[in-house]
C-alpha distance (Angstrom), angle and dihedral (degrees) to the residues before:
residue distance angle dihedral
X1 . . .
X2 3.77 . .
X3 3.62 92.0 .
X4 3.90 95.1 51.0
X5 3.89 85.4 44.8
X6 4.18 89.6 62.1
X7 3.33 98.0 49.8
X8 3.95 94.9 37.0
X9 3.38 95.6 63.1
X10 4.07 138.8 22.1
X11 4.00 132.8 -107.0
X12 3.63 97.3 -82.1
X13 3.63 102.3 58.7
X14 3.92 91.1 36.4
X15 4.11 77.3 58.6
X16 3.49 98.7 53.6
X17 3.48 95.4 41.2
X18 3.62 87.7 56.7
X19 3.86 100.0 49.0
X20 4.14 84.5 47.9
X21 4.19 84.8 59.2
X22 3.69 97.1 44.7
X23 3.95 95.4 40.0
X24 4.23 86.0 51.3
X25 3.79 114.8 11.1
X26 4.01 86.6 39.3
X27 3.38 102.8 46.3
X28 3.76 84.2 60.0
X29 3.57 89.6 42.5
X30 3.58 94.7 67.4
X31 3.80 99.2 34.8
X32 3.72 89.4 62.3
X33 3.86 87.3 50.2
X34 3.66 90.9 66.5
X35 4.05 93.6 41.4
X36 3.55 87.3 53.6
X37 3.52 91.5 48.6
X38 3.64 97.4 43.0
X39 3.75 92.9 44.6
X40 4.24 89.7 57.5
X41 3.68 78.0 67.0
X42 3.61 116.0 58.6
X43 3.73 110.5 -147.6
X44 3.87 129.3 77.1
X45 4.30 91.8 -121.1
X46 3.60 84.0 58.5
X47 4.27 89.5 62.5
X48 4.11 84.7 51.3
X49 3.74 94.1 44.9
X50 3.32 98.8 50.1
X51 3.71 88.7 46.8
X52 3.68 93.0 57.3
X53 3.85 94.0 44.7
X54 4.19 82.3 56.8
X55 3.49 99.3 49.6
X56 3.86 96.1 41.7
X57 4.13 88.0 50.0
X58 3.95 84.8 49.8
X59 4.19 86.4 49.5
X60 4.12 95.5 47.6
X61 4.04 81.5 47.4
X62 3.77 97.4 58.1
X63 3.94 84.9 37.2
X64 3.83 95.0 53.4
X65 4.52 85.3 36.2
X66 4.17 83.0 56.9
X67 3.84 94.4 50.0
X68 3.62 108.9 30.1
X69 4.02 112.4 8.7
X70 3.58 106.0 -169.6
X71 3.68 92.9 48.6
X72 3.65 86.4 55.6
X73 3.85 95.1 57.7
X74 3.79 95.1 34.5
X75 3.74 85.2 62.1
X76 3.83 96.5 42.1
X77 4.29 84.0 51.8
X78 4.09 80.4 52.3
X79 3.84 96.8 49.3
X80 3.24 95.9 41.3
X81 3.66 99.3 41.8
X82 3.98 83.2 60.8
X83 3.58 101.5 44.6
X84 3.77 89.0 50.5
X85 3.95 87.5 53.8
X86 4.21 93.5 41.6
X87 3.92 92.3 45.6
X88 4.18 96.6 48.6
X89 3.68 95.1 39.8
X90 3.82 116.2 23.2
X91 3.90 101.8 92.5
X92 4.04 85.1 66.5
X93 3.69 114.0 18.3
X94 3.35 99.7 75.5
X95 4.13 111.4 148.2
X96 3.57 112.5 125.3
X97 3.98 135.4 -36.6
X98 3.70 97.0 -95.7
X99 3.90 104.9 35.1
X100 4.09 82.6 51.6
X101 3.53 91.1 41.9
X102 4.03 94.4 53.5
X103 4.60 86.0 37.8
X104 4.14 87.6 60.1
X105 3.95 94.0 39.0
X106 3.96 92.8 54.8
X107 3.61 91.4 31.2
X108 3.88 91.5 55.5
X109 4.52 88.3 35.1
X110 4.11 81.5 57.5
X111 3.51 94.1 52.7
X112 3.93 101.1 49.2
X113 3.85 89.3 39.4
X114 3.98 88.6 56.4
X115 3.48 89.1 48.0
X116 4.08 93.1 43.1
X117 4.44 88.0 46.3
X118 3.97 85.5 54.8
X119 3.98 99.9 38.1
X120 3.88 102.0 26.3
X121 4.23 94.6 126.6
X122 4.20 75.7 49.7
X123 3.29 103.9 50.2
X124 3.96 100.6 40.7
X125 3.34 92.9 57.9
X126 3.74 93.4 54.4
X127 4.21 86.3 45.6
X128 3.59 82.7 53.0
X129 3.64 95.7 58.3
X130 3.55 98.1 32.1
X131 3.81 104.4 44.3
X132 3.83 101.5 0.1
X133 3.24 93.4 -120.1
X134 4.38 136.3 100.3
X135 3.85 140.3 -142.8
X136 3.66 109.0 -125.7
X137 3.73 117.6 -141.7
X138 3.76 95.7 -115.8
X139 4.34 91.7 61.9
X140 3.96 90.0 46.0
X141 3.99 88.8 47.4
X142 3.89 88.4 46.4
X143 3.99 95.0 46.2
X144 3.46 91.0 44.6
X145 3.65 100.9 56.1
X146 3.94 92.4 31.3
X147 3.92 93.2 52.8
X148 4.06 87.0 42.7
X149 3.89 97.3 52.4
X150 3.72 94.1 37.3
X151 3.94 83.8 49.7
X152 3.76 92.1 48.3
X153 3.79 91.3 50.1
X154 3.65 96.0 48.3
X155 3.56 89.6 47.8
X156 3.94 89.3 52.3
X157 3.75 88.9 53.2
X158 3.85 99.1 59.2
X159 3.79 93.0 39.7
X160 3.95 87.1 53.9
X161 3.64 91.3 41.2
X162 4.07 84.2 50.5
X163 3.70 95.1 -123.6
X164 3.97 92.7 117.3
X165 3.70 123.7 43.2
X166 3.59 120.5 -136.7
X167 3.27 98.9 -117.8
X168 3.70 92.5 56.6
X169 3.83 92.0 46.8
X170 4.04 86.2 49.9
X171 3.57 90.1 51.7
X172 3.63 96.2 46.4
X173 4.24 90.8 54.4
X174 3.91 93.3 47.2
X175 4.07 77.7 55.9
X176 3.52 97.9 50.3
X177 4.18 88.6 42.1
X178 3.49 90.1 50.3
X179 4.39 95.1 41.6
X180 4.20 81.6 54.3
X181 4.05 89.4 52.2
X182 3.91 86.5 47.6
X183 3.73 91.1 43.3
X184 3.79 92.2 49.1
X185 3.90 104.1 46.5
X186 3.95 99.2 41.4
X187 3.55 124.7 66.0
X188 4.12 116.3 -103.2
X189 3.89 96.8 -94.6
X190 4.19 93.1 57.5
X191 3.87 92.4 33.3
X192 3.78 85.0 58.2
X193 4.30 98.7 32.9
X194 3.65 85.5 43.9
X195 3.97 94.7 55.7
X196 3.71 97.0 24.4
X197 4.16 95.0 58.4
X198 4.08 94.9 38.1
C-alpha cells in the first residue's frame, strides 16, 4: 500500500501525510513509551519520575543543540538508533546487558543508515540547516554496509547459539528488505513517520 502511495502521489502530499501521522499516531507513540515504561515499575511515583527524567533529557538536548549542534543530533541518531533496536526486539532478545545493548544500537544504526542511503540529498540539506554541516555519501555507504554485516553476524550468532528461530530471523530480513523499499520510494519525512509510528 505504501509503495503504491509513493508513486501515486508527489512529495508534498507524502509530506503532509507524514506530519498528520507523527502529530496523531506519534503523539500516541510516545505516550505509550512512557506507560510502558512506567508500568515495568509498579508504583505511581515511578510514572512521575520517569516523566521528569524525559523531560530533563529533552532540556540537556536543546542545551547541548544551542552550544554544539551536531553533537546534539549525533546523539539523538544514537538514542534513537537504540530505542528503535530495544522497542522491536526486547520481548525476545534477551541474552545479556551488553550483547543486547550492542543488537539494539546496530539494529537502530541500520535503520537510520537505510533511511540516510535512500534520502541522503534530503537529509544533508536539513544537516545543513540544522547543524551546518553534511553526510557525505562515502560515511552513509560505509555505515550502511558496516551496520548490515555486523547485523547479519550478530544475527548468525543467536540463531547458532539457538536463541532465535529461523523463522523469526527470516521474518525479521523480509522486514528490513521491505523497510529499505519503503525508505527508498517515499520521500525522507514518510520513510521516517512511516517507520517511526509503526
Amino acid at each position: 500500500l505504501l509503495l503504491w502511495f509513493s508513486v501515486q502521489f508527489d512529495q508534498v502530499v507524502e509530506d503532509t501525510l507524514a506530519y498528520s501521522l507523527v502529530i496523531t499516531i506519534g503523539i500516541f507513540h510516545g505516550a505509550n513509551d512512557l506507560l510502558v515504561l512506567s508500568k515495568s515499575q509498579s508504583e505511581r511515583k515511578s510514572f512521575l519520575k520517569n516523566l521528569v527524567i524525559y523531560l530533563l533529557i529533552i532540556i540537556l538536548c536543546v542545551l547541548v543543540y544551542l552550544v554544539y549542534p551536531l553533537l546534539a543530533i549525533l546523539l539523538f541518531i544514537l538514542i534513537s538508533a537504540y530505542h528503535f533496536g530495544e522497542e522491536h526486539f526486547s520481548s525476545f532478545l534477551k541474552r545479556n546487558f551488553i550483547f543486547d545493548t550492542i543488537y539494539y544500537l546496530i539494529y537502530g544504526l541500520f535503520i537510520f543508515a537505510s533511511i540516510f542511503y535512500n534520502s541522503l540529498d534530503e537529509v544533508n540539506v536539513i544537516m545543513q540547516q540544522l547543524a551546518n554541516y553534511q553526510f557525505s555519501k562515502y560515511l552513509i555507504n560505509t555505515g550502511l554496509l558496516l551496520s548490515g554485516l555486523s547485523l547479519l553476524l550478530l544475527t548468525a550468532f543467536v540463531m547458532i547459539k539457538k536463541e532465535l528461530k529461523i523463522a523469526d530471523a527470516t521474518k525479521e530480513l523480509f522486514y528490513l528488505l521491505l523497510l529499505f523499499l519503503v525508505f527508498k520510494s517515499t520521500s525522507l519525512i514518510l520513510g521516517f513517520a512511516i517507520y517511526f509510528i509503526f
